[in-house]
C-alpha positions in Angstrom: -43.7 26.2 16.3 -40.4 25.8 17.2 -37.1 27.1 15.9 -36.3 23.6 14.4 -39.9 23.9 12.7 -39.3 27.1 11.5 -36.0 26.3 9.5 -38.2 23.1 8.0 -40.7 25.6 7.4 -38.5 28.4 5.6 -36.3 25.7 3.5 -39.6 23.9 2.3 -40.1 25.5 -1.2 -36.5 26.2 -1.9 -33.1 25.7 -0.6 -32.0 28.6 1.7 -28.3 29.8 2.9 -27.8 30.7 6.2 -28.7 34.7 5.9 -31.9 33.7 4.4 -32.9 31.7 7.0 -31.9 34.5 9.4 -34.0 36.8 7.1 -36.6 34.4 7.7 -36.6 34.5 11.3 -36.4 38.1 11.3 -40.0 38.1 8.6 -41.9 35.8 11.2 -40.7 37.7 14.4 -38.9 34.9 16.1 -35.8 35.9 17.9 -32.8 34.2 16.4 -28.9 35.1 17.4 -26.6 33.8 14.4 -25.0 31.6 17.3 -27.8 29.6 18.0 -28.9 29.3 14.4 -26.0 27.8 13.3 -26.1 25.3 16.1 -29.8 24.3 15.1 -28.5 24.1 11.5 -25.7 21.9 12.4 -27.9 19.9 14.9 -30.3 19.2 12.2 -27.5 18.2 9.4 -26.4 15.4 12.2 -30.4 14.2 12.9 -30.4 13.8 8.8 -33.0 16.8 8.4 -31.5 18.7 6.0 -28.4 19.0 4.3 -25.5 21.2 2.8 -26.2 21.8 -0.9 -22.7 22.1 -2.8 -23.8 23.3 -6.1 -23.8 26.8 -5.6 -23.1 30.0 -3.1 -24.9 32.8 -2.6 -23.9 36.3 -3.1 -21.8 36.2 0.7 -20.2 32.6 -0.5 -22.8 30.8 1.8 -23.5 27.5 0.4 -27.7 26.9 1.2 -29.2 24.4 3.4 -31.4 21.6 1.4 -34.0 19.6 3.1 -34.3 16.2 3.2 -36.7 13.4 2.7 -36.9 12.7 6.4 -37.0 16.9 7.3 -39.8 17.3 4.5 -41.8 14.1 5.9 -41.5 16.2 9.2 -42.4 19.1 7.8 -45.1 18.0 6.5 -46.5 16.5 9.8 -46.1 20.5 11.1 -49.3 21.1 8.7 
């Protein structure tokens, strides 16, 4: 998979802030830096994969990351 796939796949059953889809990385053993994440985040908000959910923040004020239609029609071709 790649790291695109495995934010889908981590953000499919709930929405996710960014630590716990660094936590996420870190559970399936895929090297992440927090650099790189957020450039895949933000590269997947502008290709209409997912999106900033404004409704509430985490514990560290993070707002979380919501998928899609399109990210969960790709997600679902993953499978």
């Amino acid at each position: 998979m790649t790291k695109k796939e495995y934010i889908l796949d981590s953000l499919i059953d709930d929405d996710e802030a960014f630590t716990q889809i660094l936590e996420y990385f870190e559970f399936v053993s895929v090297d992440i830096s927090e650099e790189e994440l957020n450039l895949l985040l933000n590269e997947m908000i502008n290709e209409g994969l997912i999106v900033i959910n404004k409704q509430w923040t985490n514990e560290k004020n993070e707002f979380p990351y919501s998928l899609t239609k399109k990210g969960k029609e790709l997600w679902a071709k993953m499978k």
